[in-house]
C-alpha positions in Angstrom: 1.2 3.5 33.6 4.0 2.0 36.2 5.4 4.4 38.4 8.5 2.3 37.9 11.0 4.3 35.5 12.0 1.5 32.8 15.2 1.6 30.8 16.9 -0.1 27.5 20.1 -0.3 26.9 21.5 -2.2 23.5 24.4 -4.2 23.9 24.0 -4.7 27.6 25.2 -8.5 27.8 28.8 -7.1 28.9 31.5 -4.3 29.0 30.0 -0.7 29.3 26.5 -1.8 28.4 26.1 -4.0 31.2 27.2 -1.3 33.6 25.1 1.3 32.3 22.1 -0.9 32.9 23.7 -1.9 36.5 23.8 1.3 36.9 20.7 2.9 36.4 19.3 -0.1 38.3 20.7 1.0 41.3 19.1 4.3 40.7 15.7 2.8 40.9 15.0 1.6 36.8 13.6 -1.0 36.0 16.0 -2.1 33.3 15.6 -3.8 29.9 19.1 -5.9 28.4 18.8 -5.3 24.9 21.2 -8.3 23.3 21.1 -10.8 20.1 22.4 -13.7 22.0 20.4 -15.5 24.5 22.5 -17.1 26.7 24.9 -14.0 27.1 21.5 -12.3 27.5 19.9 -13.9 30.3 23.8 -14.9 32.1 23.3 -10.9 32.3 20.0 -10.9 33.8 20.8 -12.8 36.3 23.8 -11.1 37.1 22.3 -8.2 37.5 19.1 -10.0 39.2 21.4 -11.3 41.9 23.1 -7.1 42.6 19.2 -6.4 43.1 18.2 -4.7 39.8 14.6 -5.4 38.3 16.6 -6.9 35.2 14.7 -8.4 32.5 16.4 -9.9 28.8 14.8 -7.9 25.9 15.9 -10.1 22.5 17.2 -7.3 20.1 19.2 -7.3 16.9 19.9 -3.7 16.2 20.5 -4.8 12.6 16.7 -6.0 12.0 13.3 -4.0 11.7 11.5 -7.1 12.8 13.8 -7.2 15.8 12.7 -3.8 17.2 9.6 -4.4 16.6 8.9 -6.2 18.6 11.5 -5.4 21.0 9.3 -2.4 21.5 6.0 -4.6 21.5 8.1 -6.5 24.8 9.0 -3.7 26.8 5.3 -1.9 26.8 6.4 1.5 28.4 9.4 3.2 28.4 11.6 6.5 29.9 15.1 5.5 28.7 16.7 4.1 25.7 20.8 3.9 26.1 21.9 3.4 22.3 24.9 1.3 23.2 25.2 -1.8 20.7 28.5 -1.3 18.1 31.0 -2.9 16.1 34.5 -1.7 15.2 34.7 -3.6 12.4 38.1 -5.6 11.7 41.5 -3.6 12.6 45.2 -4.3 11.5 47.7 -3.3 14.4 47.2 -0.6 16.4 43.6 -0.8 15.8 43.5 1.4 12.2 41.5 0.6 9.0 43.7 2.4 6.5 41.5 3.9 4.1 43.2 3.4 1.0 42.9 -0.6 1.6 39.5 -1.1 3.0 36.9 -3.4 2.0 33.7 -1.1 1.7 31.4 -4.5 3.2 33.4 -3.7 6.6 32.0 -0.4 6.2 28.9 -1.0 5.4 28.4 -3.4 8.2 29.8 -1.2 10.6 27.7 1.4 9.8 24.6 -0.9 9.9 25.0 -1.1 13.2 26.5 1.6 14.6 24.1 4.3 12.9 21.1 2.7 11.0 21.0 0.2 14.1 20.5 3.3 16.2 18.0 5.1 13.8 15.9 1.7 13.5 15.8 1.2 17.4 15.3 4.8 18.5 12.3 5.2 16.2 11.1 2.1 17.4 10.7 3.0 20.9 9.9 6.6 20.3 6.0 5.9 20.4 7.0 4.8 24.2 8.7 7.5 25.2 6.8 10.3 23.8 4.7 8.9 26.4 7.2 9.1 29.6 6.7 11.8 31.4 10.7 12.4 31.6 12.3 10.5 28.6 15.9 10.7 27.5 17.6 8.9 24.8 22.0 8.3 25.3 23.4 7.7 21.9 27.1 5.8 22.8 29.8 7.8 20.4 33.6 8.1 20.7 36.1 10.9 21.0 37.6 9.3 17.9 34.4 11.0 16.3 35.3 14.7 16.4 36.6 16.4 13.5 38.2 18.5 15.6 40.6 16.4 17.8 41.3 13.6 15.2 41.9 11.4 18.0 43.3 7.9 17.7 44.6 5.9 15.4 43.0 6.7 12.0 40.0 4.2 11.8 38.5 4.4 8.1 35.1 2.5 9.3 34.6 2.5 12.8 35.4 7.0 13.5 33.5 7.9 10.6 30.6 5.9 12.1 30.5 7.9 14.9 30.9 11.3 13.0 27.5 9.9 11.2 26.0 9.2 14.4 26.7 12.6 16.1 25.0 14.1 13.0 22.0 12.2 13.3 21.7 13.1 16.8 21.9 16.0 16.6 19.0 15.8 13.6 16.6 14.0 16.5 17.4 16.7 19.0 16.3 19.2 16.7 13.1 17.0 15.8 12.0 16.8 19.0 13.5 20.2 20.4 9.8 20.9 21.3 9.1 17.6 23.0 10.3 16.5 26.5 12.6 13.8 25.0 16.2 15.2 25.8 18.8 13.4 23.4 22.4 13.3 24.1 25.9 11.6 22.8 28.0 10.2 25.4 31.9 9.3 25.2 32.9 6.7 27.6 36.4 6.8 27.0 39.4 4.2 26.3 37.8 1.5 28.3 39.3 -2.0 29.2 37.1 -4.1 27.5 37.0 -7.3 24.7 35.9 -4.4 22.4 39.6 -2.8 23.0 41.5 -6.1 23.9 41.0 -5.4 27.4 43.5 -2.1 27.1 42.7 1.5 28.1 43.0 3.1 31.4 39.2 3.1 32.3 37.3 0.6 33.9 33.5 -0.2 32.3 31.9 1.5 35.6 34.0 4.4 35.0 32.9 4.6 30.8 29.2 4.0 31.9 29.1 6.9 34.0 28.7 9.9 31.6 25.7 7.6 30.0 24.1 7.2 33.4 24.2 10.8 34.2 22.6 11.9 30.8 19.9 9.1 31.1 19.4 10.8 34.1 19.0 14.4 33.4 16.7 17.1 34.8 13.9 18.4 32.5 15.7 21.7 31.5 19.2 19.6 31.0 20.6 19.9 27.8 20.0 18.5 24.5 21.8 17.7 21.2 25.1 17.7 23.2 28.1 15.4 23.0 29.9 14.7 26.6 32.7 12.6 28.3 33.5 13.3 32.1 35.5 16.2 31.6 32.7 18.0 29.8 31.6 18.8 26.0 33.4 17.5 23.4 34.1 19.9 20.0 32.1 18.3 17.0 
């Protein structure tokens, strides 16, 4: 087994994704871009290739079985998997999806990828980690996700996603409470990216930074938690 630490990150081509893998490459990983398109993919790769990260372009469609397959038969060993990839689904102004006129395909397909993509992935490259001697999984959630705040603009599809996905993180955190394999939810905040029209006050370097830090936890860090900058966030 490399001495080299290896990461994943879904959805790395651009925005937060691609910082979080630029990133932990700075740290030292040896970092797997985890996108569907292959020119975005390996544009990335080299990007990151020329900042001096061991980069390398890891085909993945979070939304087939096949696709993590053998995403996982690629990448051979494994210490972190950064669960980034997501859709929003279409928006009216101001971003929301009123839920008295949505079209239940958007939701479906929304949360095809922004839960059962994780799921599929993550149990994918478990058999990998489980055999990391310090493996950590980031789940990529939203503040727009807790019950308790109800922040943002109401988002039928796309918040209620990430209300599913903090429950089934915390489901794997308390599957593998007696393993080594420390799983967390991260917020990275309103950030200026094509995802949000290029508005919010946060740069992608600063929303990758909670995700780096929990891909990077010490052994008794904590697990099952949801985080932004500032701390937990209330479920």
């Amino acid at each position: 087994m490399s001495e080299t630490r290896t990461a994943l990150v879904t959805g790395a081509n651009k925005g937060i994704g691609y910082e979080i893998a630029a990133g932990l490459g700075a740290l030292g990983f040896r970092v797997g871009v985890g996108a569907r398109d292959e020119t975005r993919r390996e544009t990335a790769v080299g990007r990151l290739r020329a900042a001096g990260v061991d980069a390398f372009g890891v085909p993945l469609d979070v939304t087939s079985d096949a696709s993590a397959t053998s995403a996982a038969e690629l990448i051979e060993e494994l210490d972190v998997l950064v669960n980034n990839a997501g859709i929003s689904g279409p928006t009216g102004p101001g971003w929301e999806q009123d839920p008295t006129a949505l079209d239940l395909d958007v939701v479906r397909a929304v949360v095809e990828t922004n839960v059962l993509g994780v799921i599929r992935v993550t149990n994918a490259m478990l058999p990998l980690l489980r055999r990391s001697a310090s493996p950590r999984i980031v789940n990529l959630s939203s503040s727009v996700a807790s019950l308790t705040r109800q922040a943002g603009p109401v988002m039928a599809a796309y918040a209620p996603s990430k209300t599913f996905l903090n429950a089934v993180t915390v489901q794997y955190a308390r599957q593998l409470a007696d393993t080594n394999i420390l799983v967390n939810l991260a917020c990275p905040g309103l950030v200026a990216t094509d995802f949000t029209g290029f508005l919010g006050p946060r740069t992608p370097e600063q929303g990758a930074a909670t995700a780096i830090r929990l891909a990077t936890l010490p052994d008794d860090g904590p697990t099952g938690g949801f985080f932004e900058d500032d701390g937990v966030i209330p479920w």
